[in-house]
PyMOL commands that place a pseudoatom at each C-alpha (Angstrom):
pseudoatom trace, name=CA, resn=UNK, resi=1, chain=A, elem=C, hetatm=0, pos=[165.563, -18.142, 102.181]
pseudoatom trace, name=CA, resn=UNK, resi=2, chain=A, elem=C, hetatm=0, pos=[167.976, -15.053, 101.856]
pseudoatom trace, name=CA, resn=UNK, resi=3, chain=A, elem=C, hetatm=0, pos=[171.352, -15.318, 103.927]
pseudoatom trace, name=CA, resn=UNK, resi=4, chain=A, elem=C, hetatm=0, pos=[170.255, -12.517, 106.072]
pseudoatom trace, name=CA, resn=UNK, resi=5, chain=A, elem=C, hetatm=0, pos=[166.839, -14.155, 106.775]
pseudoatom trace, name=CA, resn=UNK, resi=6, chain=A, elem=C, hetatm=0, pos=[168.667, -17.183, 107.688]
pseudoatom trace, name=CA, resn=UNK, resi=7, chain=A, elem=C, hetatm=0, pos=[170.827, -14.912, 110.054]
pseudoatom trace, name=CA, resn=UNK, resi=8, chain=A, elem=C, hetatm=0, pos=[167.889, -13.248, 111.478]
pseudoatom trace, name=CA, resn=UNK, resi=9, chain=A, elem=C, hetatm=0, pos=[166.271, -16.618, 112.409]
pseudoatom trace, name=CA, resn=UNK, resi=10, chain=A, elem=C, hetatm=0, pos=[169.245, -18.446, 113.790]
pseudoatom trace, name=CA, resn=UNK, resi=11, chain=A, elem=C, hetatm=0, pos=[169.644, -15.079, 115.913]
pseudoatom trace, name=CA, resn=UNK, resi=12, chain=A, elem=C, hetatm=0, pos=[166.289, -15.357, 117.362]
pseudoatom trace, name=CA, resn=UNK, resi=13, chain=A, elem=C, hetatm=0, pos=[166.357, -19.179, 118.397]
pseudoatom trace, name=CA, resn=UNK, resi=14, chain=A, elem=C, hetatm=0, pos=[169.396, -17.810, 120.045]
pseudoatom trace, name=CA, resn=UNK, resi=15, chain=A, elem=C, hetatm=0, pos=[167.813, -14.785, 121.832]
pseudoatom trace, name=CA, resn=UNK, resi=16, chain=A, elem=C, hetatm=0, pos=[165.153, -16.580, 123.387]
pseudoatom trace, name=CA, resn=UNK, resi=17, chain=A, elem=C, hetatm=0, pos=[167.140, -19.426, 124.143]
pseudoatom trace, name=CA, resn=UNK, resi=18, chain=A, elem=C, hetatm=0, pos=[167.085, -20.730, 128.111]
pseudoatom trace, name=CA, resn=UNK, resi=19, chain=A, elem=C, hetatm=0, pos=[170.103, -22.771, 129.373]
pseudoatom trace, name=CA, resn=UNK, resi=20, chain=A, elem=C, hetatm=0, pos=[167.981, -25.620, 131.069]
pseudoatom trace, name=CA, resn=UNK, resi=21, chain=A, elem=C, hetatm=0, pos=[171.585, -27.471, 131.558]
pseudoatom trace, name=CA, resn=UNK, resi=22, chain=A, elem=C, hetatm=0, pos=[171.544, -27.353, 135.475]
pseudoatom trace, name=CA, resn=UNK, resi=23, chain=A, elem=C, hetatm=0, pos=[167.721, -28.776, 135.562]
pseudoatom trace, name=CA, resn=UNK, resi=24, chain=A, elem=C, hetatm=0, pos=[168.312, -31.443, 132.625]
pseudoatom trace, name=CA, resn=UNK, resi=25, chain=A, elem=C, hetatm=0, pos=[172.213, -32.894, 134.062]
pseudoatom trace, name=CA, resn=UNK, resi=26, chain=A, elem=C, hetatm=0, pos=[169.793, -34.259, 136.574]
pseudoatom trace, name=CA, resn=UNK, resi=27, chain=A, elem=C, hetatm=0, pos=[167.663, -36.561, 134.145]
pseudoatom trace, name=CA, resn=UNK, resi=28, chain=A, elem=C, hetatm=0, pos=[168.274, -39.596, 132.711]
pseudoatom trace, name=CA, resn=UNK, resi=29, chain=A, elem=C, hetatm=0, pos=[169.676, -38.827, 129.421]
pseudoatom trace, name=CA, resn=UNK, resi=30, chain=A, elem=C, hetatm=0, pos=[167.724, -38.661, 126.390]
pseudoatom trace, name=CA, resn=UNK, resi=31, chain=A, elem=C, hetatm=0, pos=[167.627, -37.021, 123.430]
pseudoatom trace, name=CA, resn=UNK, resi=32, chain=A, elem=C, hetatm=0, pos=[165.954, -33.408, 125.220]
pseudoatom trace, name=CA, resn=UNK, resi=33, chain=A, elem=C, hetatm=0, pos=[169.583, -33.735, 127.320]
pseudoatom trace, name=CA, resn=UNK, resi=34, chain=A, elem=C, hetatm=0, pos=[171.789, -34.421, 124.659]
pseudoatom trace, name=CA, resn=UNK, resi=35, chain=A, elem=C, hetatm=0, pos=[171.931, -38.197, 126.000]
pseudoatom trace, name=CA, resn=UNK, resi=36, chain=A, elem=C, hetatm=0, pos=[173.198, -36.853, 129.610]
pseudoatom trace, name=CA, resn=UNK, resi=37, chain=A, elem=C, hetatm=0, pos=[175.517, -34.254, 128.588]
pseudoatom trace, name=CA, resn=UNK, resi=38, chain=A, elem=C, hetatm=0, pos=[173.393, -31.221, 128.511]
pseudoatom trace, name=CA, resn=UNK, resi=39, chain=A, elem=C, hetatm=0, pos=[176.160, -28.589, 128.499]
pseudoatom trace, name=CA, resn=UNK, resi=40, chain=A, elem=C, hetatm=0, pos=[176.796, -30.077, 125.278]
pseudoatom trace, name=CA, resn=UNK, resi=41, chain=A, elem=C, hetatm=0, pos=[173.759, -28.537, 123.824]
pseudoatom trace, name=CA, resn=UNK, resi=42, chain=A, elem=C, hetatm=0, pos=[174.303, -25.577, 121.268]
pseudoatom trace, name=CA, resn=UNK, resi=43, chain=A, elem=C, hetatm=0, pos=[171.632, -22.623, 121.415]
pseudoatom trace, name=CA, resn=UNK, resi=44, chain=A, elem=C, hetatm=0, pos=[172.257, -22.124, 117.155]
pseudoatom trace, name=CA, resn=UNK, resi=45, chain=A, elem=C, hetatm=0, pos=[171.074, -25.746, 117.001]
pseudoatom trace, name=CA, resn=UNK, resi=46, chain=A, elem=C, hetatm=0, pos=[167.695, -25.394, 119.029]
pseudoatom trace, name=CA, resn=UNK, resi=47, chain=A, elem=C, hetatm=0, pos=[164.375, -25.263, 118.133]
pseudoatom trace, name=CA, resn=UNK, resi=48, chain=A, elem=C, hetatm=0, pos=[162.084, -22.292, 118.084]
pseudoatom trace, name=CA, resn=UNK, resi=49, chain=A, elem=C, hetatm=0, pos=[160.934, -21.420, 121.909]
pseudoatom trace, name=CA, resn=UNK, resi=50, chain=A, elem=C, hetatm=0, pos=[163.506, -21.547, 124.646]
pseudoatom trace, name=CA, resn=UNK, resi=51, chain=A, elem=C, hetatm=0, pos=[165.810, -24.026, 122.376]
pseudoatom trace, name=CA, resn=UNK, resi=52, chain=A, elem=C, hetatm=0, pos=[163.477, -27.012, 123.546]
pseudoatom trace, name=CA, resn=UNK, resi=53, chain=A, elem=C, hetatm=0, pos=[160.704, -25.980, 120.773]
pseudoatom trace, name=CA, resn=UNK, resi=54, chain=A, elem=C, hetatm=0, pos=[157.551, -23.941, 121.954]
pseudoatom trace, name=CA, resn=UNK, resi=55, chain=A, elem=C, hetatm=0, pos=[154.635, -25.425, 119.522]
pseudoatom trace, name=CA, resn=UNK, resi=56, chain=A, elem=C, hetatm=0, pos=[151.961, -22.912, 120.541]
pseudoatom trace, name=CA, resn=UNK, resi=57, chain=A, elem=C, hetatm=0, pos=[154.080, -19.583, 120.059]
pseudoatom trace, name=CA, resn=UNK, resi=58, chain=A, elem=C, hetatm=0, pos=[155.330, -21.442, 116.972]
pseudoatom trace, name=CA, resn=UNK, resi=59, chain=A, elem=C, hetatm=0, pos=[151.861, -22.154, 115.435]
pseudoatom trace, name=CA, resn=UNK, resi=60, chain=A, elem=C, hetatm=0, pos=[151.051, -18.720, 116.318]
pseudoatom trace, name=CA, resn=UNK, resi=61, chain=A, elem=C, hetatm=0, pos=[154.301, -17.728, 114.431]
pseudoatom trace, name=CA, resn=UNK, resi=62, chain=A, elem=C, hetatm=0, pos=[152.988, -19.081, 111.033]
pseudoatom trace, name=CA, resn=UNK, resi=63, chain=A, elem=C, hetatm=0, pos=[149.872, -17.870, 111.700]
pseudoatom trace, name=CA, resn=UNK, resi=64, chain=A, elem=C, hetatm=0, pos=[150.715, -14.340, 111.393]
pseudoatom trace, name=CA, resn=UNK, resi=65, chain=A, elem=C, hetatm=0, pos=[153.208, -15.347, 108.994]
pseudoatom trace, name=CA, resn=UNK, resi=66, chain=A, elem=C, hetatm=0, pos=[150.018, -16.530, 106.502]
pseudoatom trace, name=CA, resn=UNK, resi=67, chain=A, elem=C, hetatm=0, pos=[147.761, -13.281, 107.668]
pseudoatom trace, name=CA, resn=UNK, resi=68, chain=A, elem=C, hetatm=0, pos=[150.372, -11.018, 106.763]
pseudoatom trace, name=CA, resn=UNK, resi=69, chain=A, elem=C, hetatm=0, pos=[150.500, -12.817, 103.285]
pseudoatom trace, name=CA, resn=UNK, resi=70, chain=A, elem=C, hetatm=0, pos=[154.584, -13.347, 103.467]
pseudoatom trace, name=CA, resn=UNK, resi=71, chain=A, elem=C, hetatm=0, pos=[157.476, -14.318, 104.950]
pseudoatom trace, name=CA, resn=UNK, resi=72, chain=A, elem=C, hetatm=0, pos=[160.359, -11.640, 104.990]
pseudoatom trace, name=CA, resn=UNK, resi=73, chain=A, elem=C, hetatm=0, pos=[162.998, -13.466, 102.978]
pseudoatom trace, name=CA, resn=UNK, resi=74, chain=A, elem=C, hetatm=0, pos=[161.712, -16.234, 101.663]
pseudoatom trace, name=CA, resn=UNK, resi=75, chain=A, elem=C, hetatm=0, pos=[162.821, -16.994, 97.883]
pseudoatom trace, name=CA, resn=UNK, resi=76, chain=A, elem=C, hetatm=0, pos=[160.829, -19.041, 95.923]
pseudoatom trace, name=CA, resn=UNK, resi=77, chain=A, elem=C, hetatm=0, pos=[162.971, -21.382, 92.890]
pseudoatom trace, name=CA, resn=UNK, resi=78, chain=A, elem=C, hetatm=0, pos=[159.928, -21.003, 90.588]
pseudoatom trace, name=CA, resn=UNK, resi=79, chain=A, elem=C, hetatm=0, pos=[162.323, -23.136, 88.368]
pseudoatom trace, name=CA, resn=UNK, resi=80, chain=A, elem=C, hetatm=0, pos=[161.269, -26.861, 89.053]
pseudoatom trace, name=CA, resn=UNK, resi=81, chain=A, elem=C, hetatm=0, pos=[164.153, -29.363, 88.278]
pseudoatom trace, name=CA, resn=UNK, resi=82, chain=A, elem=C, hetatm=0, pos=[164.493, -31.066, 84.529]
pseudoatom trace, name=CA, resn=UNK, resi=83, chain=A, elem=C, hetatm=0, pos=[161.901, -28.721, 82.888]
for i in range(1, 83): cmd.bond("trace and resi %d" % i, "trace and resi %d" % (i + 1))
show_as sticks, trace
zoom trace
């Protein structure tokens, strides 16, 4: 992927990322509260959807991702290692 497709994507898992830190200090930590320390968590490190990962806008992500026929930055290595 280009550097400023990478950019673009990092900067919208950040946009639509919700601070859930006030409702998840109250669980028992886990992995989805950064093992009780929720503050801890880092919006550039989320998943897609609200940092927690959203698999149906996701899916629905790829899917218009394979109907438009591309993905805006993407580089292929056509080059495949020891040939």
């Amino acid at each position: 992927m280009s550097a400023q497709a990478e950019e673009r994507w990092t900067q919208t898992i950040v946009d639509f990322y919700a601070d859930g830190s006030s409702v998840l200090s109250a669980c028992t930590p886990s992995r989805i509260n950064n093992e009780g320390n929720p503050q801890g968590m880092n919006p550039r490190s989320g998943n897609y959807g609200r940092g927690l990962g959203d698999y149906f806008a996701y899916r629905e992500l790829l899917k218009k991702w394979l109907a438009d026929g591309e993905c805006e930055g993407l580089e292929l290595d056509t080059q495949i290692a020891g040939s």
